[in-house]
C-alpha positions as CSV (number, residue, x, y, z in Angstrom):
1,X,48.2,26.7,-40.5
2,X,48.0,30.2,-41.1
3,X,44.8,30.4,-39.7
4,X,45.9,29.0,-36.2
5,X,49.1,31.6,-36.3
6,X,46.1,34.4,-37.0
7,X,43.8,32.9,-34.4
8,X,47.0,32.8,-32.0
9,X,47.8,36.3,-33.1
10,X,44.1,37.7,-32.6
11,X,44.1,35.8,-28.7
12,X,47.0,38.5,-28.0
13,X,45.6,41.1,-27.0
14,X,43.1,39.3,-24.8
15,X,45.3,37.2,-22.9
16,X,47.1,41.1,-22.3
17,X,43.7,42.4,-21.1
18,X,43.5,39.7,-18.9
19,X,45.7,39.8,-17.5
20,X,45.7,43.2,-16.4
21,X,42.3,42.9,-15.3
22,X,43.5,39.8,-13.2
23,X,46.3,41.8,-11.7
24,X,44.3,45.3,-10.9
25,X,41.3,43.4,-9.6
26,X,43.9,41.8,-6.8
27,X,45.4,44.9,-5.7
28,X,41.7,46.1,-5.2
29,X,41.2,44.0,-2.8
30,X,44.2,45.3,-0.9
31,X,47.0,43.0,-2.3
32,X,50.9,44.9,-1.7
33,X,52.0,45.5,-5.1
34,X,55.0,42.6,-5.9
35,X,57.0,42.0,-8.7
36,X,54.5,39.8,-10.0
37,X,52.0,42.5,-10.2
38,X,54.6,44.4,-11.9
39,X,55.5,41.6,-14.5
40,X,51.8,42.0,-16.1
41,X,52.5,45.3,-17.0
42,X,56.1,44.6,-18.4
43,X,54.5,41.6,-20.7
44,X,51.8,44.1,-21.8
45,X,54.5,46.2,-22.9
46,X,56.9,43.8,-24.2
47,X,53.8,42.2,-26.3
48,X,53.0,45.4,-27.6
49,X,56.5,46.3,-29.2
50,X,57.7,43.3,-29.7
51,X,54.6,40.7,-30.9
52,X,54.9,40.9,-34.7
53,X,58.4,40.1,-34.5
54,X,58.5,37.6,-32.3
55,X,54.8,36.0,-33.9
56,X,57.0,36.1,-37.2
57,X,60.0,34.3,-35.5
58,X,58.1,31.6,-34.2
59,X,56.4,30.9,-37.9
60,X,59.5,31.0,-39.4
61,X,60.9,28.7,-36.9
62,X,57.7,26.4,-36.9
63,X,57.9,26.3,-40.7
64,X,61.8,25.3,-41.0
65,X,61.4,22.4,-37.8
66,X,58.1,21.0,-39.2
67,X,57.3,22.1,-42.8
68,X,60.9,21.8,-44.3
69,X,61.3,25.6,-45.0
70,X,64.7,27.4,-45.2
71,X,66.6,28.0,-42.2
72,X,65.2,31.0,-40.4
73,X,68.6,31.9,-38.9
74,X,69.6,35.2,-40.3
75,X,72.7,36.2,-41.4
76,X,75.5,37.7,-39.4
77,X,75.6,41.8,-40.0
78,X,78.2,44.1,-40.1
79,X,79.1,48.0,-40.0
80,X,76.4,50.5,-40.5
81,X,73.8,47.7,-40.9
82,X,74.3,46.0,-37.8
83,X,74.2,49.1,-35.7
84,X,70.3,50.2,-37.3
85,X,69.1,46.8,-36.2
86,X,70.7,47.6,-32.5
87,X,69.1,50.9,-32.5
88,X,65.7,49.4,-33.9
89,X,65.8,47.1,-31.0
90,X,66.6,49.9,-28.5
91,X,63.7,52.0,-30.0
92,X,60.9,48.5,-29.5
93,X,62.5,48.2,-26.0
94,X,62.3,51.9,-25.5
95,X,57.9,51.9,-26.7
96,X,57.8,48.5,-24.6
97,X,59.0,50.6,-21.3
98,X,57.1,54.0,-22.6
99,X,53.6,51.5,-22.0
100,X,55.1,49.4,-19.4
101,X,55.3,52.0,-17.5
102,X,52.2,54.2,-18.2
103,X,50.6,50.8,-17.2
104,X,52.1,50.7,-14.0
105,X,51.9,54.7,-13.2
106,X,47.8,54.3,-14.1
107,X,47.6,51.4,-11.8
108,X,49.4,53.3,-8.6
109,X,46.9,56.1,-9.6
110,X,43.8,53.2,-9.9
111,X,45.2,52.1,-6.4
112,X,45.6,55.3,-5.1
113,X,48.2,54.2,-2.1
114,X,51.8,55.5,-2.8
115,X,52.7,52.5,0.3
116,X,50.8,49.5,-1.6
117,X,52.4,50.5,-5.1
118,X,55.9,51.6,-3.9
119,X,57.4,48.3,-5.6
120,X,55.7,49.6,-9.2
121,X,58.1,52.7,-8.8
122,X,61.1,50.7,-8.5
123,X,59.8,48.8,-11.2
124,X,59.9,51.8,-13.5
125,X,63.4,52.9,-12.3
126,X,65.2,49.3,-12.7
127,X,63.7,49.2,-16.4
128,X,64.9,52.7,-16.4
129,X,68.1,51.8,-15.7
130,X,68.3,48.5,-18.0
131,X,66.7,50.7,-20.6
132,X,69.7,53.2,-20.2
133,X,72.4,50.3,-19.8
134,X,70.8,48.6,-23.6
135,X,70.9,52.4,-25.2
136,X,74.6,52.7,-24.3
137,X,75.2,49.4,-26.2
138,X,72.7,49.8,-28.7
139,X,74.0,53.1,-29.8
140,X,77.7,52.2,-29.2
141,X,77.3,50.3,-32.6
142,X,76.8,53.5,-34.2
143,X,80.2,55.2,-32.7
144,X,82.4,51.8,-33.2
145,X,80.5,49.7,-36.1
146,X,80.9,45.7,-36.0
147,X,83.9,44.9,-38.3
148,X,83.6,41.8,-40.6
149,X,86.1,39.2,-38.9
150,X,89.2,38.6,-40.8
151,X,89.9,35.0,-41.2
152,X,92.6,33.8,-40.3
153,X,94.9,31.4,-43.1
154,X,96.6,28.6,-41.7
């Protein structure tokens, strides 16, 4: 088994190359840039900053549904704890837009056609703008910690 979840982990990357090869060899051949183009760039990114995690997720998962293994579900955190894993998740989402987006800019330059790659801009400032919305929150756990519930006695 671990050698399918290495296998699967190896195929990453070239499934990401693909893919970008796939979407840049369209908009050579004079395809408007969409959303969809756009998307192959976010999943490079996203796969980037976040595929250990989530390939460690899913074998944790796969082990407790089919090998018996302890339940994967992690523990609620509080206080100082909880707010370094929001800011840990900020800081993957912030190096999954960081080459998300260098992705997209070298692809408007590939393309050369500010008209054809006008959606890819947008692209960067939405992200931009969820990326800004998520560090508000993120960080917000540093100002006003999660407190421990207080349970209630009846």
């Amino acid at each position: 088994m671990k050698r399918l979840g290495i296998a699967l982990l190896m195929a990453t990357p070239i499934v990401d190359v693909l893919l970008l090869i796939a979407t840049v060899m369209d908009l050579q051949r004079g395809a408007t840039a969409s959303l969809v183009h756009g998307i192959a760039a976010i999943y490079i990114g996203a796969s980037i900053a976040y595929g250990h995690q989530m390939i460690a997720w899913a074998d944790r998962y796969f082990l407790y549904w089919f090998k018996g293994g302890e339940n994967p579900r992690s523990r609620k955190v509080y206080g100082s704890e909880h707010a370094s894993r929001e800011r840990g998740g900020w800081y993957r989402h912030l190096l999954a837009w960081c080459i998300g987006s260098l992705f997209l800019l070298a692809m408007i330059w590939w393309i050369g056609d500010a008209e054809r790659t006008a959606a890819f801009f947008n692209l960067i400032r939405v992200w931009g703008i969820i990326l800004g919305i998520d560090f508000i929150i993120s960080f917000s756990y540093t100002l006003w910690p999660r407190k421990v519930p207080v349970k209630k006695m009846k």
